[in-house]
NUBA-245525 format. One record per residue (C-alpha): residue in three letters; y, x, z. Coordinates in steps of 0.001 Angstrom, whole numbers, padded with zeros to 6 digits. Example, Ala and Ser with C-alpha at 12.3 -4.5 7.8 and 13.67 -1.06 7.14 Angstrom:
REM NUBA-245525
+-----+---------+---------+---------+
| res |      py |      px |      pz |
+-----+---------+---------+---------+
| ALA | -004500 |  012300 |  007800 |
| SER | -001060 |  013670 |  007140 |
+-----+---------+---------+---------+
END
This chain:
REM NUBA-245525
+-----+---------+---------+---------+
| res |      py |      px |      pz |
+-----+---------+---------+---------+
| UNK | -020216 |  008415 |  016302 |
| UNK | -016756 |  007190 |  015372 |
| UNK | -015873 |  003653 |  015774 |
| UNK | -014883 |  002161 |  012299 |
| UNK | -013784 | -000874 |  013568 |
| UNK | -010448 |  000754 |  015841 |
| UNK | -009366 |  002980 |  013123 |
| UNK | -005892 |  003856 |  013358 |
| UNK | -005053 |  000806 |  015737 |
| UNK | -005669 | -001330 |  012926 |
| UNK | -007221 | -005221 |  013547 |
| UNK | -011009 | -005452 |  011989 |
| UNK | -011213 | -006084 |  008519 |
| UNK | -007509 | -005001 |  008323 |
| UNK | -008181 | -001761 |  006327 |
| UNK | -010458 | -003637 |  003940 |
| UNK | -008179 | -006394 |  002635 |
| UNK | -004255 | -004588 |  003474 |
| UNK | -004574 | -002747 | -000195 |
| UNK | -005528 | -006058 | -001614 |
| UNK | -002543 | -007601 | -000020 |
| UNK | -000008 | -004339 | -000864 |
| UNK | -001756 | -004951 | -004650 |
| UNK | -000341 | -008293 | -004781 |
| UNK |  003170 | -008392 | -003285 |
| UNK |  003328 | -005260 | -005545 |
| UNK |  002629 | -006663 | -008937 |
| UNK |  004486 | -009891 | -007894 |
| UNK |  007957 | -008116 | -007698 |
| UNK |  008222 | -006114 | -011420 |
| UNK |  006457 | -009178 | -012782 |
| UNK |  009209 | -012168 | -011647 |
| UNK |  011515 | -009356 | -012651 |
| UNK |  009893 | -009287 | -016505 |
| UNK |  009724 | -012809 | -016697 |
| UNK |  013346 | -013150 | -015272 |
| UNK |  014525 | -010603 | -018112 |
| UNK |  012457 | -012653 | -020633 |
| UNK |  013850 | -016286 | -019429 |
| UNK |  017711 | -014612 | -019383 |
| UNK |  017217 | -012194 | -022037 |
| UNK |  019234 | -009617 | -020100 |
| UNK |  018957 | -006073 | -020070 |
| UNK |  020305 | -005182 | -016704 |
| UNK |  016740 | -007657 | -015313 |
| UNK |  014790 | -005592 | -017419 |
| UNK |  016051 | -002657 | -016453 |
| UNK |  015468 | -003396 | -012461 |
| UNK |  011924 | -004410 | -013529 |
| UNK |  011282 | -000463 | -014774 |
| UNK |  012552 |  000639 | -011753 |
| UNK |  010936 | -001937 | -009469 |
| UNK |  007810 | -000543 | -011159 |
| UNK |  008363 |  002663 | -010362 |
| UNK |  009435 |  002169 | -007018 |
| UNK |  005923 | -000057 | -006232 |
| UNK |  003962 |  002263 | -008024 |
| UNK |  005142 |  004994 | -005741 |
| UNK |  004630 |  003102 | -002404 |
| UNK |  001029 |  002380 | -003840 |
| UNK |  000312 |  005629 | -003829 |
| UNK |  002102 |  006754 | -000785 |
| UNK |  000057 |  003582 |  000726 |
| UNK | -003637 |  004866 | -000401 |
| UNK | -002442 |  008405 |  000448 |
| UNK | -001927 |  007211 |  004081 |
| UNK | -005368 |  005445 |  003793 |
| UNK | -007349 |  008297 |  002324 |
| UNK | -005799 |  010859 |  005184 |
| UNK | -008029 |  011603 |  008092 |
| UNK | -006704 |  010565 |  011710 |
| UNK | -005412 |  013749 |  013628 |
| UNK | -007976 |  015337 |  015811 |
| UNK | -006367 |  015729 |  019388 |
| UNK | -007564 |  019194 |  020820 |
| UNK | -008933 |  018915 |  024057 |
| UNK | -010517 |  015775 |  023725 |
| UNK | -014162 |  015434 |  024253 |
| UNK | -016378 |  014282 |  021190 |
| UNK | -018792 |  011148 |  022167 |
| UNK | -022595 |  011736 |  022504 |
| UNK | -022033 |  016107 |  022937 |
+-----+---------+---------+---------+
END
């Protein structure tokens, strides 16, 4: 059976929690920028907030991608318990 807990080289408990943790350092950014276009009223803020929320929206998914994606098989490896 596969090991869950030394997936991709990752610490236990890492996989869990590191989309919660992308999630909110994500957000975060486009948001200050918002609220820094709101505060200064200026355009060029708001317009680095779009494309901050473009740009986090596609690391997100380039991020889950990478989680969803199975680990490469090796050939020539023996499987456990066969």
């Amino acid at each position: 059976m596969h090991d869950a807990d030394n997936d991709r080289g990752m610490p236990a408990g890492a996989l869990e929690t590191s989309p919660l943790a992308v999630g909110i350092v994500g957000i975060s950014i486009p948001v200050s920028l918002l609220a820094l276009a709101a505060v200064t009223e200026s355009v060029v803020a708001l317009v680095f907030a779009v494309l901050a929320m473009l740009a986090v929206g596609a690391a997100t998914l380039a991020f889950v991608f990478r989680l969803a994606a199975d680990p490469p098989e090796l050939e020539g490896t023996a499987v456990p318990g066969e």
